[in-house]
PADREN-269730 format. One record per residue (C-alpha): z, y, x; residue number from 1; residue in one letter. Coordinates in steps of 0.001 Angstrom, whole numbers. Example, Ala and Ser with C-alpha at 12.3 -4.5 7.8 and 13.67 -1.06 7.14 Angstrom:
BEGIN
w,v,u,k,r
7800,-4500,12300,1,A $
7140,-1060,13670,2,S $
//
This chain:
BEGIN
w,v,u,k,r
-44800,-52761,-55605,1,X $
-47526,-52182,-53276,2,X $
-49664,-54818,-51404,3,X $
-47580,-54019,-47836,4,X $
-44309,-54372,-49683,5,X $
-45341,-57571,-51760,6,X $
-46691,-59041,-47688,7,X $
-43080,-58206,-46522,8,X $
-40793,-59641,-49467,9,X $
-43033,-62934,-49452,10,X $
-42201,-63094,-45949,11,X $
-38768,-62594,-46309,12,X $
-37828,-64292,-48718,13,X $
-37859,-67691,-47028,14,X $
-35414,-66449,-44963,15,X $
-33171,-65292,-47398,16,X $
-33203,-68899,-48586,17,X $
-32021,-69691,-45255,18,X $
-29309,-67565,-45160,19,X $
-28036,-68458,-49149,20,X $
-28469,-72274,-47592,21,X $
-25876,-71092,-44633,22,X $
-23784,-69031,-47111,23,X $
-23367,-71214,-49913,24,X $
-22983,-74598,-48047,25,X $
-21555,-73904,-45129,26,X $
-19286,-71225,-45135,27,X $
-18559,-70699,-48923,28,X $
-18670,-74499,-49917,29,X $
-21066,-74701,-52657,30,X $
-23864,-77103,-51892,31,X $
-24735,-77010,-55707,32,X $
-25462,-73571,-55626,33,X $
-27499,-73807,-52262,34,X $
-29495,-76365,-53991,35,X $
-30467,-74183,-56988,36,X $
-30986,-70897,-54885,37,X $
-33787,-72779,-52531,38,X $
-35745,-74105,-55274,39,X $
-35779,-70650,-56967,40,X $
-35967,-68412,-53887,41,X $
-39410,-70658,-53307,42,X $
-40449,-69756,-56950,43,X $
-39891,-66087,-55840,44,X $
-41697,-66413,-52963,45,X $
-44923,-68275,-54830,46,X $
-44799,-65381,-57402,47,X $
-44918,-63247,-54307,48,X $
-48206,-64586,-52915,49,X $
-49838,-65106,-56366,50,X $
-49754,-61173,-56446,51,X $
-51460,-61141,-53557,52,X $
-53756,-63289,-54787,53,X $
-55188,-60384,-57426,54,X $
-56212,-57764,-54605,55,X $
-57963,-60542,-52459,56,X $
-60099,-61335,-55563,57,X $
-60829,-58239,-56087,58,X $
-62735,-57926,-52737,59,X $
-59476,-56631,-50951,60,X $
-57805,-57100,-47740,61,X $
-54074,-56514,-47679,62,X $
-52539,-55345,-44515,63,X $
-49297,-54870,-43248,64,X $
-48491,-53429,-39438,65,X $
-45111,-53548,-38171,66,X $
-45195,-52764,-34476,67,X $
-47523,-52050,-31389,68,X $
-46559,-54849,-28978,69,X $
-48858,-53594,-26236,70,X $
-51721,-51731,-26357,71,X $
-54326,-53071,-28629,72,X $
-52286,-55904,-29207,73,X $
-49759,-55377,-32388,74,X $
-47300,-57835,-35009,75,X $
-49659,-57571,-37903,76,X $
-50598,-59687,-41265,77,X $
-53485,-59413,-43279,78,X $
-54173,-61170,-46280,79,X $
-57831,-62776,-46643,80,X $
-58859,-66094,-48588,81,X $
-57973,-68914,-46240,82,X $
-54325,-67429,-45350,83,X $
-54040,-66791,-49223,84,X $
-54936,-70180,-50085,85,X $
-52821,-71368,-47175,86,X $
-49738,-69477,-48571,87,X $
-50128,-70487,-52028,88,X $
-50213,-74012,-50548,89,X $
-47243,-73505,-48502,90,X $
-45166,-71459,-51218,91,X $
-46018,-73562,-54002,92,X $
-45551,-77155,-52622,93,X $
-42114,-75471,-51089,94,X $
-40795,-75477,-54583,95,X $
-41410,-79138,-55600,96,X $
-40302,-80420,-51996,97,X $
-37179,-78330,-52187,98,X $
-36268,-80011,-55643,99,X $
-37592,-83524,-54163,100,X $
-35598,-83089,-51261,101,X $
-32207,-82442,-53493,102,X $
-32720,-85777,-54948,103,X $
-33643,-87917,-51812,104,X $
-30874,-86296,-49380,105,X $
-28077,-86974,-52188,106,X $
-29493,-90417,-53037,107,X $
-29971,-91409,-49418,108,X $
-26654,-90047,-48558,109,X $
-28053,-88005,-45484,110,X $
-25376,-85671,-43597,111,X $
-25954,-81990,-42177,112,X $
-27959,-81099,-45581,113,X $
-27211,-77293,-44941,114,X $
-28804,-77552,-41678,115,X $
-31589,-79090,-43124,116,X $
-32134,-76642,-45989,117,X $
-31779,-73760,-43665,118,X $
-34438,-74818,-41167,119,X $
-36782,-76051,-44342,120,X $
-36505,-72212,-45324,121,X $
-37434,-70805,-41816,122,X $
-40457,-73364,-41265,123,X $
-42153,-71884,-44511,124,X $
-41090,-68520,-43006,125,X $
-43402,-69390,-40146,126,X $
-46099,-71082,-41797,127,X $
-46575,-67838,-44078,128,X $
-46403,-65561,-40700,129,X $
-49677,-67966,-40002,130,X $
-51556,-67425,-43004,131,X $
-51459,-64006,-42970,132,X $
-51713,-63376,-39229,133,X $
-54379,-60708,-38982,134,X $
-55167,-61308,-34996,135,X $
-54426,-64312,-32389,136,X $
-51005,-62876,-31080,137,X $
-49306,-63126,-34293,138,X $
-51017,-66296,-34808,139,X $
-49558,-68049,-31686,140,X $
-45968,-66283,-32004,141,X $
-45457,-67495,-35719,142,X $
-47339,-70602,-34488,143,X $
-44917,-71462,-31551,144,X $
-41864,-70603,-33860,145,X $
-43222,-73639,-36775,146,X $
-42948,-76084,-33927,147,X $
-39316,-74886,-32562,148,X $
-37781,-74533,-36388,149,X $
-39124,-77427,-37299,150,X $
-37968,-79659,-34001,151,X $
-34087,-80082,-35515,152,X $
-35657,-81296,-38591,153,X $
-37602,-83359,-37041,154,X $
-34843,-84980,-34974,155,X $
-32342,-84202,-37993,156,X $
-30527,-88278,-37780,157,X $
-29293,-87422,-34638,158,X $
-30342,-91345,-33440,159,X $
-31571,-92355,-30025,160,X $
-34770,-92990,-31995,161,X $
-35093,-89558,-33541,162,X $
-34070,-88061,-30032,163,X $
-37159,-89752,-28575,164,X $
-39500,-88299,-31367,165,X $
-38129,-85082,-31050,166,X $
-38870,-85005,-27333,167,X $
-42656,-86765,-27792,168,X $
-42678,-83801,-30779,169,X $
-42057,-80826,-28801,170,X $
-43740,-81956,-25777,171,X $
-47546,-82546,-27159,172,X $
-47353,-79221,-29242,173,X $
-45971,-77116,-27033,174,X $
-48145,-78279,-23909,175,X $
-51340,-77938,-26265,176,X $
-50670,-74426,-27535,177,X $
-49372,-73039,-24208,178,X $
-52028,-75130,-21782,179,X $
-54920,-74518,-24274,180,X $
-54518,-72299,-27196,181,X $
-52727,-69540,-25337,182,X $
-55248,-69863,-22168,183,X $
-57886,-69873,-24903,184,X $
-56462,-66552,-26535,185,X $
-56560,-64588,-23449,186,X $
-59997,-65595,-22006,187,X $
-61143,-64432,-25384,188,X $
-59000,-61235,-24692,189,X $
-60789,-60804,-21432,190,X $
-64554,-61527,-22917,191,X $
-64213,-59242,-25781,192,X $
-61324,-56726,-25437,193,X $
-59978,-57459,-28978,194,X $
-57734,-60373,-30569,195,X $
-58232,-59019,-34096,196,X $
-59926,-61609,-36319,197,X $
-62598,-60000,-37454,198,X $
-65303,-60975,-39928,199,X $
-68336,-62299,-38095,200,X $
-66967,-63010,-35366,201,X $
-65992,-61191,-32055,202,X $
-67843,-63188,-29348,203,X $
-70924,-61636,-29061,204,X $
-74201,-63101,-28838,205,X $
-74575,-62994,-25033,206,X $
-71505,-65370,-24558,207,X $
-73369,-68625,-23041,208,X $
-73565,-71647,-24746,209,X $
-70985,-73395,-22287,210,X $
-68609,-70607,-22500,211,X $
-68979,-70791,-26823,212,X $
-68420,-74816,-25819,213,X $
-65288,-74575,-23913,214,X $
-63573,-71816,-25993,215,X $
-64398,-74055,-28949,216,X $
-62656,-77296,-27743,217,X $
-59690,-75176,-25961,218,X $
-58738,-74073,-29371,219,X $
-58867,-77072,-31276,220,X $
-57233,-79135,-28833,221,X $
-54713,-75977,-28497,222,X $
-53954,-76584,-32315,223,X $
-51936,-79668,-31758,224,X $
-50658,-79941,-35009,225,X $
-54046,-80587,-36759,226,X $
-53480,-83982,-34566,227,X $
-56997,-84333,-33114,228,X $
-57149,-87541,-30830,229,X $
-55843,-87819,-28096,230,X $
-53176,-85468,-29388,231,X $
-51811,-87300,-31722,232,X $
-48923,-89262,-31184,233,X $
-46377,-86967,-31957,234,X $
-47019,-87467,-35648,235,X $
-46564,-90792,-36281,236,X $
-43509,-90744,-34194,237,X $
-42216,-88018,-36662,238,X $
-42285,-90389,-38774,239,X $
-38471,-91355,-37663,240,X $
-37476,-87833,-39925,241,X $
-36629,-88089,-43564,242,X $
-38923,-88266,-45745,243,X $
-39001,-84911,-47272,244,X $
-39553,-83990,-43296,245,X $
-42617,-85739,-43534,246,X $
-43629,-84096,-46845,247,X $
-43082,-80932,-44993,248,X $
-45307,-81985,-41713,249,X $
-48326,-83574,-43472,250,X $
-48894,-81441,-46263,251,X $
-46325,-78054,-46475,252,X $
-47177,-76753,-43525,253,X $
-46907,-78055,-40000,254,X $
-50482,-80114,-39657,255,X $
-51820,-77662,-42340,256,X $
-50916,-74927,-39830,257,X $
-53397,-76646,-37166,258,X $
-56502,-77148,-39130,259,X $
-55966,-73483,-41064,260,X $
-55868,-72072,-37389,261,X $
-58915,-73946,-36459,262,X $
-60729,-73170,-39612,263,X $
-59660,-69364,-39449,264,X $
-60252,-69025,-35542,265,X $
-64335,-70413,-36398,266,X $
-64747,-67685,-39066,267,X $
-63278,-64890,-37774,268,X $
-63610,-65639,-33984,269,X $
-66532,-67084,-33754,270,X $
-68441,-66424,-36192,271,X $
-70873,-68710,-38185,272,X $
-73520,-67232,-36768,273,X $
-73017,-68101,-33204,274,X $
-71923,-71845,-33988,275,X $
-74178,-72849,-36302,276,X $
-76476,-75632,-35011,277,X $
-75133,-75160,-31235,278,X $
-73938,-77793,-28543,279,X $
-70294,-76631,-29173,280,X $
-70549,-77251,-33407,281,X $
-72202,-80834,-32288,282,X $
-69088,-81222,-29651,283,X $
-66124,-80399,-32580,284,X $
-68104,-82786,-35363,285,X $
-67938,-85947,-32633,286,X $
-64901,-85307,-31763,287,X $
-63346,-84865,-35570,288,X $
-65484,-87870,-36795,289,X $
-64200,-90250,-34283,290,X $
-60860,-89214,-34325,291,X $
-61420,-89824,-38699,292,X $
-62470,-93398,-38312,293,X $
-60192,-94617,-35818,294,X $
-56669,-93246,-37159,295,X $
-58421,-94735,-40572,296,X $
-58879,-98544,-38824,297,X $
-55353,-97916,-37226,298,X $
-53715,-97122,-40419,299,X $
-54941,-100537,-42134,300,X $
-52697,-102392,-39455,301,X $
-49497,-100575,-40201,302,X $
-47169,-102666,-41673,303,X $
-44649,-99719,-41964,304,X $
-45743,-97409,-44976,305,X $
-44783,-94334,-43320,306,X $
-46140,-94835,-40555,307,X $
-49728,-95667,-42360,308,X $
-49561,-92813,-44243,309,X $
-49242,-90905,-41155,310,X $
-52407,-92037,-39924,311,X $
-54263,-91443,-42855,312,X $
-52917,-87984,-42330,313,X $
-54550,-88083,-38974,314,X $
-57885,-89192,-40284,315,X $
-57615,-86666,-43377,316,X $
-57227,-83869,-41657,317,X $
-60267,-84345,-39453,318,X $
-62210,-83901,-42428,319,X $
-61219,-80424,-42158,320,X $
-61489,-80189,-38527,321,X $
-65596,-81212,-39198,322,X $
-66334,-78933,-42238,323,X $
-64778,-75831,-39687,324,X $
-67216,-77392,-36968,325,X $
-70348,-77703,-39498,326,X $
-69681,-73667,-39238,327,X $
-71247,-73758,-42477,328,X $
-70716,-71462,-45545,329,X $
-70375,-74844,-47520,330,X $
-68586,-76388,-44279,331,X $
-65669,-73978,-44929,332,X $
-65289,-74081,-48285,333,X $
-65472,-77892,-47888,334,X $
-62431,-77474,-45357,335,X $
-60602,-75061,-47806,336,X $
-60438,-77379,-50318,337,X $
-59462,-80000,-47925,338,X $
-56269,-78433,-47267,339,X $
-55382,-77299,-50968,340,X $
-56587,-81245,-52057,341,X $
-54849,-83241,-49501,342,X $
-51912,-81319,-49324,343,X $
-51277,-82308,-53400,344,X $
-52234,-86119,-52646,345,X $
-50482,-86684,-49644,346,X $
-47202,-85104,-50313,347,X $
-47137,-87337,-53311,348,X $
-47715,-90236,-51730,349,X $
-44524,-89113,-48935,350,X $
-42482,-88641,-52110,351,X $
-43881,-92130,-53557,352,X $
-42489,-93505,-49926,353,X $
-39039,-91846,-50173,354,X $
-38674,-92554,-53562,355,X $
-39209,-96313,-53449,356,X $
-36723,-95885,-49815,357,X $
-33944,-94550,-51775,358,X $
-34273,-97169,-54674,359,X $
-34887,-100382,-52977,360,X $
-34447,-99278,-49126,361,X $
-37720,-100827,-48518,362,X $
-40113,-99660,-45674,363,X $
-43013,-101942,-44905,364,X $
-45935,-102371,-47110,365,X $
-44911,-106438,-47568,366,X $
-42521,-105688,-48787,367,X $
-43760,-104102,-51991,368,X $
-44687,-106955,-53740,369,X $
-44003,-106299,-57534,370,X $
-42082,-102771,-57294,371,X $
-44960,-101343,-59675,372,X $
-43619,-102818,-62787,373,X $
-40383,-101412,-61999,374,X $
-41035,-98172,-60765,375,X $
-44027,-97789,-62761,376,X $
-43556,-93903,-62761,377,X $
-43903,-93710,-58602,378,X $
-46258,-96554,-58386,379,X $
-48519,-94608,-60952,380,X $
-48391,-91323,-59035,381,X $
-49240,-93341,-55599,382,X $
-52199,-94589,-57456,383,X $
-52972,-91321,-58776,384,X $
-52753,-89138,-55604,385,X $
-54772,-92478,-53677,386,X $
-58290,-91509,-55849,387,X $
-57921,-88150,-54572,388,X $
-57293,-88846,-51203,389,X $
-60176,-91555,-51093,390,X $
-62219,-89229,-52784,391,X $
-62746,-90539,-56484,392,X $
-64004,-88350,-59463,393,X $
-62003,-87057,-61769,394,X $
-59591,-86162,-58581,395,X $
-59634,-83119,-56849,396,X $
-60137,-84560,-53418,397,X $
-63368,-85713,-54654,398,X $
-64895,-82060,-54689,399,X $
-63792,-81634,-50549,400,X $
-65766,-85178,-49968,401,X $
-68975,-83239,-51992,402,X $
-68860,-80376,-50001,403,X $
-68408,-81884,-46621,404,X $
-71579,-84253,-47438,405,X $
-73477,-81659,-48840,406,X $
-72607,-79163,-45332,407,X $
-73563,-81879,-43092,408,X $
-76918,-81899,-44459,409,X $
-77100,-77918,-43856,410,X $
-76161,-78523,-40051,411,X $
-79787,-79133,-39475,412,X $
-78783,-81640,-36355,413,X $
-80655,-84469,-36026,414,X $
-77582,-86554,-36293,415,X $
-76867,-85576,-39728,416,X $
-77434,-88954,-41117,417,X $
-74670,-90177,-38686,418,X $
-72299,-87381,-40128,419,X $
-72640,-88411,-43609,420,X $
-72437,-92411,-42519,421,X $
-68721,-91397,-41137,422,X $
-67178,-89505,-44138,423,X $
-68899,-92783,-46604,424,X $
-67128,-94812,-43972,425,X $
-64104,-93179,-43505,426,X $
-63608,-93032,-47478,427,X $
-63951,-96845,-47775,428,X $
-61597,-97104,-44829,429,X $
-58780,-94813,-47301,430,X $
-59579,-97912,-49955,431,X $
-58363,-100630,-47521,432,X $
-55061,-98628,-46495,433,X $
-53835,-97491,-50105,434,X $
-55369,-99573,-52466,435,X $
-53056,-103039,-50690,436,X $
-49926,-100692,-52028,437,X $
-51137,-99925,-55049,438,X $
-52403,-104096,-55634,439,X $
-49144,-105609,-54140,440,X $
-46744,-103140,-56517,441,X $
-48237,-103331,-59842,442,X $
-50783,-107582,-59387,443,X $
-48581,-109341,-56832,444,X $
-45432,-111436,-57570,445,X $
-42065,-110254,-56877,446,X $
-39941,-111895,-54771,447,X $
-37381,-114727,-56205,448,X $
-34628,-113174,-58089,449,X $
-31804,-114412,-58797,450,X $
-30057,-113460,-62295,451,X $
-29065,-110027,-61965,452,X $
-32992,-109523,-61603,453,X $
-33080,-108891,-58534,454,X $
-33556,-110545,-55155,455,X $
-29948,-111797,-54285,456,X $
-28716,-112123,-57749,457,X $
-25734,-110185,-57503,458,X $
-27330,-106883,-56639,459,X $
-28161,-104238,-58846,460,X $
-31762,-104531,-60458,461,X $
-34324,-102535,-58737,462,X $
-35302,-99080,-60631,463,X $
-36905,-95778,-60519,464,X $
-35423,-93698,-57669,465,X $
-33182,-90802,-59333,466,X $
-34716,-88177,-61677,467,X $
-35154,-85774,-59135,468,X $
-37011,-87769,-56970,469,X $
-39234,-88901,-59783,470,X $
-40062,-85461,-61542,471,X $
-41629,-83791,-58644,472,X $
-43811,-87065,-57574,473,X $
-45165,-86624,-60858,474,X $
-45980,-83310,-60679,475,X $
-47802,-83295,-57560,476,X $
-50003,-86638,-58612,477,X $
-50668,-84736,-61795,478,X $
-51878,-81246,-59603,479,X $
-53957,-83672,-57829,480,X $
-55733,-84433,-61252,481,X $
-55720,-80910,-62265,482,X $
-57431,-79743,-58844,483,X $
-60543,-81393,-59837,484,X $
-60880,-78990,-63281,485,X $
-60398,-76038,-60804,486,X $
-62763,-76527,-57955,487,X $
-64493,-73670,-59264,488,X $
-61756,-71126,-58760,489,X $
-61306,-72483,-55496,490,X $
-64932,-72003,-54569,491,X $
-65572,-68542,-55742,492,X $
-61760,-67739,-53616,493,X $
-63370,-69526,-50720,494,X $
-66987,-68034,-50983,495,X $
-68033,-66814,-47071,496,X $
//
């Protein structure tokens, strides 16, 4: 099968898992059969990318064209080492969420689960159609299409509450991306004549340091999902979604999406060259840093564990946002990482959440107190995937934290010291909001229990959240650990 054909069936094939979703449990009746067909459509679809994966080492560039939209301007994919890292991400973690998500919907009891299988499918549809984008047009169509598939999901209870999220949802990223990342795509249009991402760079040299400033900020503020402050709040009212929702926004692909664009749109539009140790770089890296240690302070005084996990999400992801600002070699393989490392931390730590939901219906982080020695499989896994989101050797988030030091001190600003002061910072921060879970679950004293063994006496006694719940939260803490022995692969993938 040849590289065009392998871009077009790994593209496809997420919507062929929407349609088997629609088939087989809607019109034919068989939800079992939908929810084997998902998990191994996604297993299809990760083989798919991995064979990608072979030319792009190998120094190639796989391209696919399928029309001319207007002149100059065509629907076209391209396969280069951020988008393949991106879709390996996407693909792969779309296997263990789909088999998470069987569990948690069945043990939660949640209604419309064909609807919510069938959009699943299409949003990893779109967040592939963003990794391999091979120019800005197909990178704001597939772009635009993440943030309406993923909208029912989103708003999937059908409550006043979820309502209200949806609307604060669709509002911030579709006001971002059409106010600033489209207006951004067509002044670069009308500077340069091309939308292709190009390695480089396509501004030229004579763009003015002003102009390089604005374009910069117009794009990362136009990539709403990668929540930079002030547009932020539609995440953590997301929130309201179930919790394999939130798997899918915080490390799958929807705030993934916004910090790959950012990261792809400063190599390939920009260049390194022409950001490097300029006012614009300087702008991005304040902006990402405070936005990193104030979602971090907010998260320590959320009570609701969702909810604080949301704003670590926040403040993780503008650790990615800096190392694309550094414009660095080491910057961007520092924000690489990033995504590949907190995407297998923080979608445990979702499926730690929904696990310990569907087992004891418990939401706030007070009311954890002793859970650990119960559900010492989640409670491990949380603790697990925590290290690698704080940044703690032998985790794989550990290697991202390295990097990003290590590229500050190549920015050469004068402010560098600062820079490295905010990611020591921001990592202690991370120890304040996950280590309390971690402490209250496994050190603190449950709650009285009566003789069943659990609080109320005649209740059943708390346990681990059904098997397939479990299995996958293990797997993904365990990936986290397994990161850290590959950091090496992921560097030589990443190498710019």
């Amino acid at each position: 099968m040849s590289s065009e054909t392998t871009i077009l069936v790994a593209l496809l094939l997420p919507v062929l898992a929407a349609v088997s979703c629609l088939l087989l449990g809607g019109g034919l009746g068989r939800p079992n059969l939908r929810d084997i067909a998902t998990p191994l459509i996604g297993a299809c679809t990760f083989a798919a990318v991995w064979r990608l994966a072979r030319d792009v080492l190998a120094g190639g560039r796989p391209e696919l064209v399928l029309f001319e939209v207007l002149p100059g301007v065509e629907l076209a994919f391209q396969v280069e080492p951020l988008g393949l890292l991106y879709g390996l991400v996407a693909s792969g973690l779309w296997i263990v969420t789909s088999i998470y998500a069987v569990g948690y919907m069945r043990g939660h009891h949640e209604h419309n689960q064909t609807r919510f299988f069938t959009f699943f499918a299409l949003s990893i549809f779109a967040a592939l159609g963003i990794a391999f984008a091979s120019n800005l047009f197909t990178l704001f169509l597939f772009y635009e299409a993440l943030t309406l598939l993923t909208f029912p999901l989103v708003t999937h209870h059908g409550t006043d509450e979820a309502r209200r999220a949806g609307r604060i949802y669709l509002g911030i990223l579709l006001f971002t991306s059409i106010s600033f990342l489209l207006f951004a795509i067509l002044f670069t249009w009308r500077l340069t004549g091309t939308i292709e991402f190009t390695p480089g760079g396509i501004l030229g040299a004579e763009t003015s340091s002003g102009m390089v400033t604005v374009l910069l900020l117009l794009y990362a503020f136009g990539a709403g999902k990668a929540a930079l402050m002030p547009f932020h709040r539609w995440l953590p009212n997301a929130m309201v979604a179930p919790t394999p929702v939130s798997a899918l926004l915080h490390a799958v692909a929807v705030v993934k999406a916004g910090v790959f664009a950012i990261l792809k749109i400063v190599v390939y539009v920009f260049g390194l060259d022409l950001l490097r140790g300029s006012d614009a770089s300087l702008s991005l890296m304040t902006i990402a840093s405070f936005t990193m240690l104030m979602a971090a302070v907010i998260a320590i005084r959320q009570d609701n564990l969702k909810a604080r996990l949301a704003y670590s999400t926040i403040s993780q992801l503008a650790y990615i946002v800096l190392g694309a600002a550094m414009a660095t070699a080491t910057g961007i393989l520092a924000g690489g990482m990033q995504i590949a490392m907190h995407a297998a931390g923080k979608i445990t730590l979702f499926f730690c959440a929904g696990a310990i939901l569907v087992a004891t219906h418990k939401k706030k982080v007070s009311e954890l107190d002793g859970l650990g020695r119960t559900m010492p499989w989640t409670f491990a896994a949380f603790f697990l995937a925590s290290l690698s989101i704080i940044g703690i050797p032998p985790l794989g988030g550990s290697w991202a934290k390295w990097y990003l030091m290590v590229g500050a001190l190549e920015t050469g600003f004068a402010w560098q010291a600062a820079f490295l002061g905010v990611l020591m910072l921001s990592s202690l921060l991370a120890v304040f909001y996950l280590m309390p879970v971690v402490v209250r679950g496994f050190f603190a004293a449950s709650p009285s229990a009566g003789p069943s063994g659990s609080a109320g006496g005649d209740r059943k006694p708390i346990a681990e959240a059904p098997f397939l719940c479990v299995a996958p939260l293990v797997l993904t803490a365990l990936l986290s650990l397994a990161l850290f022995f590959v950091a090496g692969d992921l560097a030589s993938l990443l190498h710019f």
